[in-house]
Biotite code that builds the C-alpha atoms (Angstrom):
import biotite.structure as struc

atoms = struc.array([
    struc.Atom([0.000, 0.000, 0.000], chain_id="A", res_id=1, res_name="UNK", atom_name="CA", element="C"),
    struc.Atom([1.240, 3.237, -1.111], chain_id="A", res_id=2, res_name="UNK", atom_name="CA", element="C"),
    struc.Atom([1.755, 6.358, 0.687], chain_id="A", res_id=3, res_name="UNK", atom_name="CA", element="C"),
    struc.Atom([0.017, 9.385, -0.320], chain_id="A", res_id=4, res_name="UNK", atom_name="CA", element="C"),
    struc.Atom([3.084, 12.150, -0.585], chain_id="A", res_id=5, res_name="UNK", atom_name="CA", element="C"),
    struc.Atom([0.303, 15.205, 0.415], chain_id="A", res_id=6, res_name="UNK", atom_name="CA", element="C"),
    struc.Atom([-0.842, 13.303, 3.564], chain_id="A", res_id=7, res_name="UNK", atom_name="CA", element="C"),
    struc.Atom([2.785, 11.837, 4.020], chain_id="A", res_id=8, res_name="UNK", atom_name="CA", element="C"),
    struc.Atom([4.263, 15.671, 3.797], chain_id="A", res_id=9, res_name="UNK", atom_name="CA", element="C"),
    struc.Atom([1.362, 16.806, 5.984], chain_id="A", res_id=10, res_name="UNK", atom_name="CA", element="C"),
    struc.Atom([2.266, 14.573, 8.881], chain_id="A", res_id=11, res_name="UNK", atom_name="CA", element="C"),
    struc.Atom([6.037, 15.400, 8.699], chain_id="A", res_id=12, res_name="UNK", atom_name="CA", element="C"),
    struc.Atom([4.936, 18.911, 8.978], chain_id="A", res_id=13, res_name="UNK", atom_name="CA", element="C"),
    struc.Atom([2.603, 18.012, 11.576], chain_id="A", res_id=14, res_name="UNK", atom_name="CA", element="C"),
    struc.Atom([5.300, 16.135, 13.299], chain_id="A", res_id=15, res_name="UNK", atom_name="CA", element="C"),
    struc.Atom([7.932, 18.615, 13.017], chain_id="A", res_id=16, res_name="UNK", atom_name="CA", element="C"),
    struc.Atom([5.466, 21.362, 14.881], chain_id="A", res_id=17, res_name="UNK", atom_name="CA", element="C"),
    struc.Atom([5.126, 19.180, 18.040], chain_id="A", res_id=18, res_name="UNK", atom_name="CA", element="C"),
    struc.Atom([8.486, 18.579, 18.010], chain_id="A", res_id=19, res_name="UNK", atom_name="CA", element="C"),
    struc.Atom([8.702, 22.773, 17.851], chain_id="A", res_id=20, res_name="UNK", atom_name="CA", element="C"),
    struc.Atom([6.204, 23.415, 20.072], chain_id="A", res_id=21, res_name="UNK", atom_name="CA", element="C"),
    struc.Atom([7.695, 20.599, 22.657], chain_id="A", res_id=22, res_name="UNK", atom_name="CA", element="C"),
    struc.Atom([11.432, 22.309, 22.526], chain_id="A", res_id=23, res_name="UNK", atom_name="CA", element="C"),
    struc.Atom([9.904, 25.863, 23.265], chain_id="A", res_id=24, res_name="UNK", atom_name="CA", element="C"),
    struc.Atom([7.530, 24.440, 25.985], chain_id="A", res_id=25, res_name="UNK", atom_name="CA", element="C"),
    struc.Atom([10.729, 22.557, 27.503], chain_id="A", res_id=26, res_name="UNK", atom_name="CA", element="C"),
    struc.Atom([13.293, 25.893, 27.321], chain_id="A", res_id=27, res_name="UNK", atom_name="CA", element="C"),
    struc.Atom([12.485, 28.062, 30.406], chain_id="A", res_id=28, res_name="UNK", atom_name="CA", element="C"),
    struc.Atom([14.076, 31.334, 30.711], chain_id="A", res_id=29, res_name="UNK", atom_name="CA", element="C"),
    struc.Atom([14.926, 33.782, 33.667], chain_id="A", res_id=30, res_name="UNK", atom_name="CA", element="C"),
    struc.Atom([12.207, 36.303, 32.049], chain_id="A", res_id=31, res_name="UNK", atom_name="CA", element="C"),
    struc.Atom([9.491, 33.171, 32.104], chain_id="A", res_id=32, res_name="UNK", atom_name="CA", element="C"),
    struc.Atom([10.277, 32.327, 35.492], chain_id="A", res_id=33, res_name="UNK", atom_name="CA", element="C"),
    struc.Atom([10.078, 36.018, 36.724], chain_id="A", res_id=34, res_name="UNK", atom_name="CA", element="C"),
    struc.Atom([6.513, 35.948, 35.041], chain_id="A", res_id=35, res_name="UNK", atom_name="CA", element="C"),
    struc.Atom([5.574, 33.127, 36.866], chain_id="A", res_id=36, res_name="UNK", atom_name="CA", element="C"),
    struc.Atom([6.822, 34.850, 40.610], chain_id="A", res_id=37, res_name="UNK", atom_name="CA", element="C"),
    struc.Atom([5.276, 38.094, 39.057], chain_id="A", res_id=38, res_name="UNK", atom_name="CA", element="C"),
    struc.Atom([1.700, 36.064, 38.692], chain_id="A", res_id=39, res_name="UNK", atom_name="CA", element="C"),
    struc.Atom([2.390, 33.965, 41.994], chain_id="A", res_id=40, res_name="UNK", atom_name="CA", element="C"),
    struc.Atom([2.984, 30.904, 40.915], chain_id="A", res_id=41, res_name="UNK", atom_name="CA", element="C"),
    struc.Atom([6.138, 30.471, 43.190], chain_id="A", res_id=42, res_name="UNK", atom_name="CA", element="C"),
    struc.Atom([6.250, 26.584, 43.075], chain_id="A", res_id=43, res_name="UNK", atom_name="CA", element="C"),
    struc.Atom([6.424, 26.584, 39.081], chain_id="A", res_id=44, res_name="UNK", atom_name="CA", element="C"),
    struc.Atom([8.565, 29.555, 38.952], chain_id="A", res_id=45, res_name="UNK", atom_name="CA", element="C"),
    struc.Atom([10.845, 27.764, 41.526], chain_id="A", res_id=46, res_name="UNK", atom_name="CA", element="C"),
    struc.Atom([10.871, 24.342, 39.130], chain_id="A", res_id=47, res_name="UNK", atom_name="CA", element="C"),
    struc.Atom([11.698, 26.512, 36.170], chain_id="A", res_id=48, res_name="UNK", atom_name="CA", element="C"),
    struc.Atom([14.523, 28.542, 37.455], chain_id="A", res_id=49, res_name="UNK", atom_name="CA", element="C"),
    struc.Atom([15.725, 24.469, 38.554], chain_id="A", res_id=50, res_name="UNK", atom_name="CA", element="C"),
    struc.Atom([15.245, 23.472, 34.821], chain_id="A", res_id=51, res_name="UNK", atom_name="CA", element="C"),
    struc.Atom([17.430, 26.697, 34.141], chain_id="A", res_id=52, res_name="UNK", atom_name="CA", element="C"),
    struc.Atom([20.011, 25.706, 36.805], chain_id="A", res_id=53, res_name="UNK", atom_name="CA", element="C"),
    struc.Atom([20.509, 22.343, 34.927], chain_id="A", res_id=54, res_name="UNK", atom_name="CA", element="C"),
    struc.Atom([20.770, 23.641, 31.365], chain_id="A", res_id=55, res_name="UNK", atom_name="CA", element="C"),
    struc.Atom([23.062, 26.168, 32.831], chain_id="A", res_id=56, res_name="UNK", atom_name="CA", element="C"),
    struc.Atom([26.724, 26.571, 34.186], chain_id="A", res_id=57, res_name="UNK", atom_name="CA", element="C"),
    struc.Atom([28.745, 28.918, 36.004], chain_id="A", res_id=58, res_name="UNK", atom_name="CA", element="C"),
    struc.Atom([27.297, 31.967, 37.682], chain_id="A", res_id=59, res_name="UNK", atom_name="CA", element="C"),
    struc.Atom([24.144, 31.226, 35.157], chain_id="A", res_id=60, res_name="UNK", atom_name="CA", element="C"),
    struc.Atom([23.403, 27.929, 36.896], chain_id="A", res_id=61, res_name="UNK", atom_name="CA", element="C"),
    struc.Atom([24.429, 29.251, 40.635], chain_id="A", res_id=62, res_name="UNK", atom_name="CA", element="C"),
    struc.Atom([22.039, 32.573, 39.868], chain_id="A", res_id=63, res_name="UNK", atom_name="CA", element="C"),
    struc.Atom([19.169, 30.135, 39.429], chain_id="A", res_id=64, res_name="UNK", atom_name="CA", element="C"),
    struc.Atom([19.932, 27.517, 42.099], chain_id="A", res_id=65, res_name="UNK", atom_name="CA", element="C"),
    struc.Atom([19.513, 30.287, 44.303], chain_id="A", res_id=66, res_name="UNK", atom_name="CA", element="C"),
    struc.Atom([16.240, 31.758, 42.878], chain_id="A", res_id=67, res_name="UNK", atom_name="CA", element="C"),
    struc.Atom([14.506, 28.081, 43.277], chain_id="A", res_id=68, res_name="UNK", atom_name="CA", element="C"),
    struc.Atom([16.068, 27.753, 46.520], chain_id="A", res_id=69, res_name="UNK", atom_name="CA", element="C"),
    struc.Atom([14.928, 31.036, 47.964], chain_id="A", res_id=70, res_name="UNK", atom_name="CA", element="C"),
    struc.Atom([11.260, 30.383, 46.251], chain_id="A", res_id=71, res_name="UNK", atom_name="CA", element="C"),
    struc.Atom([10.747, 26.721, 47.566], chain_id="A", res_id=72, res_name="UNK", atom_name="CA", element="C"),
    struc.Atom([10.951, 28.338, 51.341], chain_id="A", res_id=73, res_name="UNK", atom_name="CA", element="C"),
    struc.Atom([8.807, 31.439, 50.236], chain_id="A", res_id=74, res_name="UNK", atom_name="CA", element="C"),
    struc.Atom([6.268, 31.886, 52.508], chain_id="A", res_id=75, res_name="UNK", atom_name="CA", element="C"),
    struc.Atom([3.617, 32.932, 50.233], chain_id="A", res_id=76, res_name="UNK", atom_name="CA", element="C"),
    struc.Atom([5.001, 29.200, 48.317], chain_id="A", res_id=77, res_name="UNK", atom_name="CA", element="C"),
    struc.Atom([1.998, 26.996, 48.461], chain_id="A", res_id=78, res_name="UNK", atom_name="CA", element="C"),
    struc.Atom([4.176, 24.000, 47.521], chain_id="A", res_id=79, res_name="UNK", atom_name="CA", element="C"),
    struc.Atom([7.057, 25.220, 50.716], chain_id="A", res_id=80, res_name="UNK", atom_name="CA", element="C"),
    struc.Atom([10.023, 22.351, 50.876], chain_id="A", res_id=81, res_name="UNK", atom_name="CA", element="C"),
    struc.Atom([12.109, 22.929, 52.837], chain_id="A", res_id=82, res_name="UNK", atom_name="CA", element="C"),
    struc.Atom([14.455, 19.846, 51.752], chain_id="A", res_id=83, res_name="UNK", atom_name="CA", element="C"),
    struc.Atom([13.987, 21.289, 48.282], chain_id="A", res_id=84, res_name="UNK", atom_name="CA", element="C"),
    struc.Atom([15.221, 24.370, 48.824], chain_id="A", res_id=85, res_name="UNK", atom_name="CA", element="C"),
    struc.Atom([18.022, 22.504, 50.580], chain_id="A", res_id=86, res_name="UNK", atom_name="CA", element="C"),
    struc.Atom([18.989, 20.639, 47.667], chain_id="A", res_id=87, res_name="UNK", atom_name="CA", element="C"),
    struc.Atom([19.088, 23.821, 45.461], chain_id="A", res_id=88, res_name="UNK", atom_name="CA", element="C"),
    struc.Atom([21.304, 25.773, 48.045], chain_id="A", res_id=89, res_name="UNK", atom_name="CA", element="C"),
    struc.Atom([23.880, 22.791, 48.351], chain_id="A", res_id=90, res_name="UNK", atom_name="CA", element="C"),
    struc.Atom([23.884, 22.232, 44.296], chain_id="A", res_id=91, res_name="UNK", atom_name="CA", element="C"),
    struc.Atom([25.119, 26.171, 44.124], chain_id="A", res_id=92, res_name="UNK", atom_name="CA", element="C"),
    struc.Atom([29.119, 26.682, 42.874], chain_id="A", res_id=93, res_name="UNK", atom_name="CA", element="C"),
    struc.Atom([30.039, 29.145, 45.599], chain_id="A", res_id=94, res_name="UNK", atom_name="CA", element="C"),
    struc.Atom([33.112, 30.186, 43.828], chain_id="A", res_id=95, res_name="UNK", atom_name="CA", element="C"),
    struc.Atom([31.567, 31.251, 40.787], chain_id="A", res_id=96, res_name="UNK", atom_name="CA", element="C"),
    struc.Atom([29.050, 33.520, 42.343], chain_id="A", res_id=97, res_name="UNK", atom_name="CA", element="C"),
    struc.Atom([29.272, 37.311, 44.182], chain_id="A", res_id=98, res_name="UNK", atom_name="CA", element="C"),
    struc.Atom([30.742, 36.879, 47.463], chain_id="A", res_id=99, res_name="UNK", atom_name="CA", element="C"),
    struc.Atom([27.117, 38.664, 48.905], chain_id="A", res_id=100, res_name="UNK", atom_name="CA", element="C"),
    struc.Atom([25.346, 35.471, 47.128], chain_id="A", res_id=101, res_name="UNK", atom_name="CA", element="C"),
    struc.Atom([27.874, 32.991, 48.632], chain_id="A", res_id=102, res_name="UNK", atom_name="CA", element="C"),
    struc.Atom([27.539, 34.012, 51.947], chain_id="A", res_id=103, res_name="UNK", atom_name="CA", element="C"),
    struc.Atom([23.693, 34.435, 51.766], chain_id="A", res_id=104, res_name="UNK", atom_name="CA", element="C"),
    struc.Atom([24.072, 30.681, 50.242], chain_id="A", res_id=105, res_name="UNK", atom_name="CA", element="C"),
    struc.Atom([25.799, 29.395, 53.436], chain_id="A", res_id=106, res_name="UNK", atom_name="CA", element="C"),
    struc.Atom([23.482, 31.345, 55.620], chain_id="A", res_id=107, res_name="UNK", atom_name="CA", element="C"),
    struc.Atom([20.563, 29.564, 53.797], chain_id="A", res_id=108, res_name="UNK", atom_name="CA", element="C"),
    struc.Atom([22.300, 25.987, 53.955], chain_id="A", res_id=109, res_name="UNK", atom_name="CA", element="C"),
    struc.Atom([22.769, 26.761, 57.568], chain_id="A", res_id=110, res_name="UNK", atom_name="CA", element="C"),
    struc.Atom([19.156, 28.017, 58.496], chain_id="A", res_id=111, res_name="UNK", atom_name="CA", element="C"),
    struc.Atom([16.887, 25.562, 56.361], chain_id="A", res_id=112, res_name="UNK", atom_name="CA", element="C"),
    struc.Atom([19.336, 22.843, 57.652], chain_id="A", res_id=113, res_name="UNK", atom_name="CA", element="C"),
    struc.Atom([18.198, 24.212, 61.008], chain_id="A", res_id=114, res_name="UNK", atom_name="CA", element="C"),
    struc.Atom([14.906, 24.002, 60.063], chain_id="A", res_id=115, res_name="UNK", atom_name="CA", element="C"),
    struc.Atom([14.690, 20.393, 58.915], chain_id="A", res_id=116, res_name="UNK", atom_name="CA", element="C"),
    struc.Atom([16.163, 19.063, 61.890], chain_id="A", res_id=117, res_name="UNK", atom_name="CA", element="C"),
    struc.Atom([13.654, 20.528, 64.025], chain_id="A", res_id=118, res_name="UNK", atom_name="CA", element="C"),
    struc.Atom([10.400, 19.830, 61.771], chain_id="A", res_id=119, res_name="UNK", atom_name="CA", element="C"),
    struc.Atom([11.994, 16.199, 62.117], chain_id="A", res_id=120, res_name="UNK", atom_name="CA", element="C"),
    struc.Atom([12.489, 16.467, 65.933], chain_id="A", res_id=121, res_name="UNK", atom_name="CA", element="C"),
    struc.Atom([9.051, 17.713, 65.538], chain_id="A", res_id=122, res_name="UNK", atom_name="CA", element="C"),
    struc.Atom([7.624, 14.661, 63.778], chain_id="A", res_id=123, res_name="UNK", atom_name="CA", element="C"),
    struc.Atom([9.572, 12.539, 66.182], chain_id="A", res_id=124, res_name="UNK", atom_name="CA", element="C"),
    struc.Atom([8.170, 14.021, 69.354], chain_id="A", res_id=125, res_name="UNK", atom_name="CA", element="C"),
    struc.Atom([4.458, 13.604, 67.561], chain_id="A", res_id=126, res_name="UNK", atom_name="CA", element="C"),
    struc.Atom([4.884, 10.022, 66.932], chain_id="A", res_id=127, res_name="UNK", atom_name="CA", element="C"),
    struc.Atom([6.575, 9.187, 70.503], chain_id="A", res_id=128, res_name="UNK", atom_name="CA", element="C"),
    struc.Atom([3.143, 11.025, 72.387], chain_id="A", res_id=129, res_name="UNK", atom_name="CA", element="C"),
    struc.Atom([1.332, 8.668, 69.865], chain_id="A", res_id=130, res_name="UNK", atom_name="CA", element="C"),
    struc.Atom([2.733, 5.451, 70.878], chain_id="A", res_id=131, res_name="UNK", atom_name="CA", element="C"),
    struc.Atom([2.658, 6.732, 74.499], chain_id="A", res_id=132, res_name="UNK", atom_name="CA", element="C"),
    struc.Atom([-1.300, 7.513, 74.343], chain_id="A", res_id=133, res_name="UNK", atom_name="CA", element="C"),
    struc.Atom([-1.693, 4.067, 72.918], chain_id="A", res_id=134, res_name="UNK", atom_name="CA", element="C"),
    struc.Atom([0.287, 2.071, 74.949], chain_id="A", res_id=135, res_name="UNK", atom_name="CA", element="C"),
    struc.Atom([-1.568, 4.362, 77.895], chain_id="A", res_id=136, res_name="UNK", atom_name="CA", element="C"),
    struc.Atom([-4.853, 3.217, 76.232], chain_id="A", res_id=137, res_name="UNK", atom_name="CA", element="C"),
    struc.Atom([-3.736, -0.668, 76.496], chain_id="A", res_id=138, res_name="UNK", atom_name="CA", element="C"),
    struc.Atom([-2.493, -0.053, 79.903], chain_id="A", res_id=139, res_name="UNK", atom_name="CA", element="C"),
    struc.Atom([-6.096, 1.226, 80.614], chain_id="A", res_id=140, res_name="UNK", atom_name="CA", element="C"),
    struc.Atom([-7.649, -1.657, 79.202], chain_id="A", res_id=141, res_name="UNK", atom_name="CA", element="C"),
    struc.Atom([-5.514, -4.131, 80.964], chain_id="A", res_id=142, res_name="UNK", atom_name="CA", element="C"),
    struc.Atom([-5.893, -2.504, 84.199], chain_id="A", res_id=143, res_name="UNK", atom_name="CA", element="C"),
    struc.Atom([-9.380, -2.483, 84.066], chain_id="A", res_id=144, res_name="UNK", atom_name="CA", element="C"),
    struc.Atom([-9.946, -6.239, 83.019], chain_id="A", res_id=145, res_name="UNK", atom_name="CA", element="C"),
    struc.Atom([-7.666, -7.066, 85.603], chain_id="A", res_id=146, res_name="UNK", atom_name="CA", element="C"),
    struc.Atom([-10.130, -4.808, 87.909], chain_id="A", res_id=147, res_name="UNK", atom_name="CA", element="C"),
    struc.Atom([-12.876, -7.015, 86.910], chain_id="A", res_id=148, res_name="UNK", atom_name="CA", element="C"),
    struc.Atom([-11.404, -10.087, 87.714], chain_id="A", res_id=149, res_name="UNK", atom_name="CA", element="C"),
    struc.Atom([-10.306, -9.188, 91.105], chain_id="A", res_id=150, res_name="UNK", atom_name="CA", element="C"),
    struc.Atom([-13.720, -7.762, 92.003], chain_id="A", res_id=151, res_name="UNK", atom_name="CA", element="C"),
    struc.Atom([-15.481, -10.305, 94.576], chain_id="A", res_id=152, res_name="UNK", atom_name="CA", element="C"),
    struc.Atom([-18.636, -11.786, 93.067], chain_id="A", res_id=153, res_name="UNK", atom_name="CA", element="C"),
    struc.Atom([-21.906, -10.070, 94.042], chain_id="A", res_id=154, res_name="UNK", atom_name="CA", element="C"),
    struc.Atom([-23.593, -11.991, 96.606], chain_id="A", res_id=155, res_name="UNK", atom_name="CA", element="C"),
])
């Protein structure tokens, strides 16, 4: 069965405009990614200063390891991760940077590390009084089945 060359050209071209539309869809820039903090979409803006950071070297890639790092424990962040932000800060090439950025960078590392370790402690602590109130609750129940037997029988 033979091809027809109008609907064989057609899907080439058809083919080759995904493949367009796919490469500009996968290329983020620092102006897209100010667009998205500009509109409030922190978490997305964070990701695609991250995409940048990987497509990127140098001071390029260490400029937006910081920007995703510093979104990801935005307050206003919706999507706030901590251990994200973590893993943008440590992924940033100190020496290639402004020496205001590298200490802010170690600062960050520093604080967020801080941070972690306590919501950790935190979640810790919660699952310790957990355990404790149900091993209180079996204690209760024992106790009071024990009670029972003990009781003299009613005469």
């Amino acid at each position: 069965m033979k091809a027809r060359p109008e609907l064989t050209k057609l899907l080439c071209l058809a083919l080759l405009g995904l493949f367009f539309v796919i490469g500009c869809a996968a290329k983020r820039t620092p102006t897209e990614a100010s667009q998205l903090v500009n509109r409030g979409e922190l978490a997305k803006a964070a990701i695609a200063y991250e995409h940048i950071a990987r497509k990127s070297s140098g001071a390029e890639a260490a400029e937006a390891w910081y920007q995703a790092g510093k979104l990801w424990i935005d307050p206003d962040n919706k999507k706030l991760s901590f251990r994200r932000a973590l893993a943008c800060f440590k992924r940033i090439d100190t020496s290639v940077v402004d020496e205001q950025i590298a200490r802010d960078t170690r600062l960050w590392i520093f604080l967020v590390t801080r941070v972690i370790a306590a919501e950790d402690a935190a979640s810790a602590s919660k699952k310790a009084a957990a355990e404790s109130k149900k091993a209180a609750a079996t204690l209760k129940d024992v106790t009071e089945g024990s009670e029972q037997l003990q009781a003299p029988p009613a005469p």
